[in-house]
C-alpha positions in Angstrom: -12.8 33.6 -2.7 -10.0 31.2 -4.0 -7.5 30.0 -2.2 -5.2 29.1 -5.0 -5.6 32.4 -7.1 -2.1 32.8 -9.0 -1.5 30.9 -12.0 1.8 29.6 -13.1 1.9 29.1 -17.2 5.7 26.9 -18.6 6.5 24.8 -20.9 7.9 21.6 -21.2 9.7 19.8 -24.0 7.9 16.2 -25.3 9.9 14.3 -23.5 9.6 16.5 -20.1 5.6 16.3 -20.3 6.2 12.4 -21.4 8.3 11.8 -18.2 5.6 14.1 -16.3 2.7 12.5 -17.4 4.1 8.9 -16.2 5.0 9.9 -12.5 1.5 11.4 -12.4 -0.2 8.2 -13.6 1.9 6.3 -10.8 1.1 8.6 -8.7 -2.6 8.4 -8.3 -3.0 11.9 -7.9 -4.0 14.6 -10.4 -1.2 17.0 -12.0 -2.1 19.7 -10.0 -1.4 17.9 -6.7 1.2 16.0 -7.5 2.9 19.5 -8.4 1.6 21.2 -5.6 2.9 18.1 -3.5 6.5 18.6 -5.4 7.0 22.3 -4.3 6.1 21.7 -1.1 8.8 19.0 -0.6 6.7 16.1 -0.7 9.0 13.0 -2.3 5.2 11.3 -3.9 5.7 7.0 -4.2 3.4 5.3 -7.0 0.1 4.3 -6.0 0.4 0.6 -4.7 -1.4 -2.3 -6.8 -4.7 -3.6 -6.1 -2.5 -6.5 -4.1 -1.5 -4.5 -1.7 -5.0 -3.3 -0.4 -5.9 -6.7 -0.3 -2.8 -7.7 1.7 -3.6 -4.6 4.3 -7.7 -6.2 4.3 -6.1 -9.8 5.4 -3.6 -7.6 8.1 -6.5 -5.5 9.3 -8.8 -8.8 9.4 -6.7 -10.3 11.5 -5.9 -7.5 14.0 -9.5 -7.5 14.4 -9.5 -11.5 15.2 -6.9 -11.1 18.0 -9.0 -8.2 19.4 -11.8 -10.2 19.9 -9.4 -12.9 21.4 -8.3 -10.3 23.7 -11.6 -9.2 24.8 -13.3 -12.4 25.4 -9.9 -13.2 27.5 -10.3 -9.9 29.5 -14.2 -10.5 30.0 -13.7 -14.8 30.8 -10.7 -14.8 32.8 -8.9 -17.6 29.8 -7.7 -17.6 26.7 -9.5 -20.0 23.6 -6.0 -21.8 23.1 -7.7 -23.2 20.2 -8.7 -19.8 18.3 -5.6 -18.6 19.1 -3.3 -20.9 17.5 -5.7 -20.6 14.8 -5.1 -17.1 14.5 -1.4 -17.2 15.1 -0.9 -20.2 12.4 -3.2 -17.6 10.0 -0.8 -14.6 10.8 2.4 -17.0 10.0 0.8 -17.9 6.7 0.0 -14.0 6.2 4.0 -13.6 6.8 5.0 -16.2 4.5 3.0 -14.9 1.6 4.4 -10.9 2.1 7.4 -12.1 1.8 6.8 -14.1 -1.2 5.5 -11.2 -2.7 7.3 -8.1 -2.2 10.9 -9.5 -0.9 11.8 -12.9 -2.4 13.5 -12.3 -5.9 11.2 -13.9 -8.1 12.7 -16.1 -11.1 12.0 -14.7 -14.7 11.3 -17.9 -17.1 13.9 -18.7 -20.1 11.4 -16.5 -22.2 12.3 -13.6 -20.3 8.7 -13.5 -18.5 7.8 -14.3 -15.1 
């Protein structure tokens, strides 16, 4: 049996279904969920750009990096100094370019693009 077994039938002006249609697309999510998400109280963000999964990759890469720093510390007794400023200089590279890209204002060109 159904979970979902009442159906709910309105209608929206051009511009309503325009405006709909939009925060769906930047959504990610189909219309159904998005609406179902909406009733329930769910304030739904746009679905980041590819950057961002690549950003959380390079963050999860180097999580991993320092784990294994931390283990062979744990199992040796010492730390690599050397991998480990490695790491820390990658991780303050990885800083510098988030911030470039989600909060430095970025300059728009005399041509009005970027």
């Amino acid at each position: 049996m159904r979970k979902r077994n009442i159906q709910i039938l309105f209608r929206l002006t051009e511009d309503e279904a325009k405006h709909l249609s939009l925060l769906v697309e930047k959504s990610g999510y189909s219309r159904e969920s998005f609406l179902r998400a909406m009733i329930s109280g769910y304030r739904l963000c746009e679905k980041p750009d590819e950057s961002f999964y690549k950003y959380m990759r390079e963050l999860s890469a180097i999580g991993g990096r320092v784990n294994q720093i931390a283990a062979k510390a744990n199992a040796l007794g010492f730390i690599d100094v050397p991998m480990l400023n490695s790491e820390v200089k990658r991780w303050r590279d990885f800083q510098l370019e988030i911030r470039r890209k989600f909060l430095l204002p970025i300059k728009e060109k005399k041509d009005g693009s970027m």
